[in-house]
N, C-alpha and C positions, 0 to 999 in steps of 0.2 A: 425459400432456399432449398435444392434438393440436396437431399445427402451424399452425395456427390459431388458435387458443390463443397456442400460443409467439410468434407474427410479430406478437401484436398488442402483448405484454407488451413484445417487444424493439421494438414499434416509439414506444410508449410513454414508454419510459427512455431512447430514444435524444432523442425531443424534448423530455422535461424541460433536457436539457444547452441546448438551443439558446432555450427561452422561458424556463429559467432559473424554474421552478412544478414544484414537488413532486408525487410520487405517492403513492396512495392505496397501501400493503405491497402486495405480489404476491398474499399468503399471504391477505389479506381476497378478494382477487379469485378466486381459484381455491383449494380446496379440497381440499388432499392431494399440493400439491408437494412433489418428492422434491429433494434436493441436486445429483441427476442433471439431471434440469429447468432448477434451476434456474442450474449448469452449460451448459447448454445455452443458456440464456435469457444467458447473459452471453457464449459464443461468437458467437450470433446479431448482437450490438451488435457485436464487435470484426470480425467479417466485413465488418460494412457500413462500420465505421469505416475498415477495411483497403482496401476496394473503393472508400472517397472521397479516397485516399493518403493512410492513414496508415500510420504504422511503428511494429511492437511494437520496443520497446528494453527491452523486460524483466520482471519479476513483483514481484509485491508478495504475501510472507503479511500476513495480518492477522489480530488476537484473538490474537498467541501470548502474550503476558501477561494474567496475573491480573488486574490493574487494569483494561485493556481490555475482557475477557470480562464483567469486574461492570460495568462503565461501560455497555456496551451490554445485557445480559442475553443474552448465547450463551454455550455451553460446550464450543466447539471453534476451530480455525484454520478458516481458508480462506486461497483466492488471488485474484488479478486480474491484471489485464494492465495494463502500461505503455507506454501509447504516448508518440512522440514531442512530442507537441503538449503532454504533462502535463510537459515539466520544462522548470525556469525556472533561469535564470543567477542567481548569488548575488549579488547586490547591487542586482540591478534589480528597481524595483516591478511588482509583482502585481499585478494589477489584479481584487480581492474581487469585480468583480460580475462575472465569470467562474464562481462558483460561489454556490448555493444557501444551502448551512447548512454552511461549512467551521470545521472545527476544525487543532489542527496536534500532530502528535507527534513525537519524537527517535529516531533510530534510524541503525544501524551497514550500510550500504550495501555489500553487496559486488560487486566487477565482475569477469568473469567472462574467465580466459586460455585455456579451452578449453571444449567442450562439455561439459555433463553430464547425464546420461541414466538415469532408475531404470529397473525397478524393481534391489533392490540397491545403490543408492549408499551407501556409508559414509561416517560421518566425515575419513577419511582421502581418500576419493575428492573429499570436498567440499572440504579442505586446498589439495589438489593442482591444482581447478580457478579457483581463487580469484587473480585479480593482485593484488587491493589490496582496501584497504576505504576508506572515506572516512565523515565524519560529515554526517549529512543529518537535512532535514525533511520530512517526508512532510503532505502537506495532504490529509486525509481530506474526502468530502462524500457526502453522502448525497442523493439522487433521492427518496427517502422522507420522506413529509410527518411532520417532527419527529421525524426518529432512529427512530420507529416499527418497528423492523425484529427480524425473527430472521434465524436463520445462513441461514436459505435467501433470506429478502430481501435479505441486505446483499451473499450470492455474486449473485443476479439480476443486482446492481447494482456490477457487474465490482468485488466489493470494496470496495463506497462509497471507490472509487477517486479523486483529486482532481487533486495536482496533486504532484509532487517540486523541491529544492531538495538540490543535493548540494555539501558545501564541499570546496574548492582543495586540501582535506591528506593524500594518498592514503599510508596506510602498509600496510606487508606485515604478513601475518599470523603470520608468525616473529619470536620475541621478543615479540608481544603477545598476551595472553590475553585477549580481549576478552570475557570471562565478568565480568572485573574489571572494567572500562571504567567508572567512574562517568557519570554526567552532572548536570548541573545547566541548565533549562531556565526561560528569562528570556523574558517577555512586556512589551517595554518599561522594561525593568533591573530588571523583579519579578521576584522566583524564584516559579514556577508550578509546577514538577514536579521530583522527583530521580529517581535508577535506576542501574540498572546492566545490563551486557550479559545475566548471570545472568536476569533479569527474564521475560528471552524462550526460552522454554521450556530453559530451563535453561544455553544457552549460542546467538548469534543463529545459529550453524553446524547446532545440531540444528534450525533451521527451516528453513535450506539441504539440507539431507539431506530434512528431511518433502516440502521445496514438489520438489525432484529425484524422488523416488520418488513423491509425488503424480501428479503431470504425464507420471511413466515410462509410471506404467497406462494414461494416456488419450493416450500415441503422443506425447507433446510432450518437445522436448529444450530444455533452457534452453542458452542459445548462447552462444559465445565472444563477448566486449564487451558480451553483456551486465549493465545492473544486475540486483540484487536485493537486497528492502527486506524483511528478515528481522522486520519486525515489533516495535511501539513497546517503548521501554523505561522509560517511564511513562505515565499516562493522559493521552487527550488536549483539548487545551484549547482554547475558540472563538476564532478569531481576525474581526479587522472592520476595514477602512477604515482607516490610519494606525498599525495595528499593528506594532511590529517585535520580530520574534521571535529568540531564540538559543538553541542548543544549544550546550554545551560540554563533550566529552568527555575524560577525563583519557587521554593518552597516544596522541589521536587529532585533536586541535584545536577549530576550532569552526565551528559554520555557521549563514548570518543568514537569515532571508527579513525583506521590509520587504513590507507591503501598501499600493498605492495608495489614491487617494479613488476611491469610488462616480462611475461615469461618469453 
């Protein structure tokens, strides 16, 4: 891919966020992107984002469930970046027309008491970096006209990254198994989704170990206080205007996002 190429995709995806109008997949537009690309092509946004003050506050896997991967049609993880301006305080409306084509999914948030750095991080290593966890919703969106995307489009698109909601209930990961962690997830007092920590690729810590040793290779260290959104534990669901969403995790509490009216 020439950088000319790349400057125009990232400069593309960065104005969909601001006119709030979808793009046409990467993968229709150029012809034989690599994941490296399109890794790059999601660097280039968080550069510029960075350079207009914003602050990375953390990482997001995503696709690490089965449900997820059939839900979009990939069959791998990826990552993205979390900036400051995607997370919202629990109880205050969201204001929907902030994003495109948002969905929402449940997941086990972990923050982060020291650095960690692959390649080589273990499970153990990832134990030991871990302060707390908290239950969260993670507001997925897509830059791609109608979900249209493969694993290299949705990485282009820092992760059809959206927006985080993390609830008040931080516990330690001693004593809890969060492999077991049920959830039950409400869309206006409807049950929409179940799951469990399991869900995500087999426990949400082995997604904290992949996204650590991922990120080792390419020089990036995931940092002390920061989050990370190990990836949904059921499929996720559209949300609109007047929605109020819950997650509720057995052994971990609960957390709301409520969505504004359309400005």
């Amino acid at each position: 891919m020439e950088t000319m190429e790349r400057d125009s995709l990232v400069g593309e995806l960065l104005d969909a966020y601001r006119t709030r109008k979808p793009v046409d997949p990467p993968t229709d537009r150029l012809a034989g992107l690599t994941i490296d690309d399109a890794y790059a092509i999601q660097l280039g946004q968080v550069d510029r984002l960075l350079a207009d003050g914003a602050v990375v506050k953390g990482h997001k896997v995503g696709l690490t469930s089965a449900a997820m991967r059939r839900q979009l049609g990939v069959d791998a993880p990826d990552y993205g970046h979390l900036t400051d301006t995607m997370f919202h305080p629990e109880g205050a409306p969201i204001d929907v027309s902030r994003f495109l084509q948002p969905r929402i999914e449940p997941e086990i948030a972990f923050v982060l008491s020291r650095p960690l750095r692959g390649p080589g991080v273990t499970a153990a290593d990832a134990v030991a970096a871990v302060d707390f966890v908290l239950p969260a919703l993670e507001i997925i969106d897509s830059r791609v006209r109608d979900w249209r995307i493969t694993l290299i489009d949705t990485i282009a698109d820092n992760a059809s990254s959206g927006g985080v909601v993390l609830g008040g209930t931080p516990a330690r990961l001693s004593g809890l198994d969060i492999r077991l962690a049920g959830c039950v997830l409400r869309r206006n007092g409807e049950i929409v989704g179940t799951g469990a920590g399991a869900a995500v690729l087999g426990s949400p810590l082995n997604a904290l170990v992949w996204l650590a040793n991922t990120l080792g290779e390419r020089g990036v260290t995931l940092e002390a206080g920061h989050t990370i959104l190990p990836g949904s534990v059921t499929a996720a669901v559209p949300v609109a205007a007047g929605d109020i969403v819950q997650a509720t995790f057995a052994g971990l509490g609960s957390v709301t996002a409520a969505f504004g009216e359309d400005r």
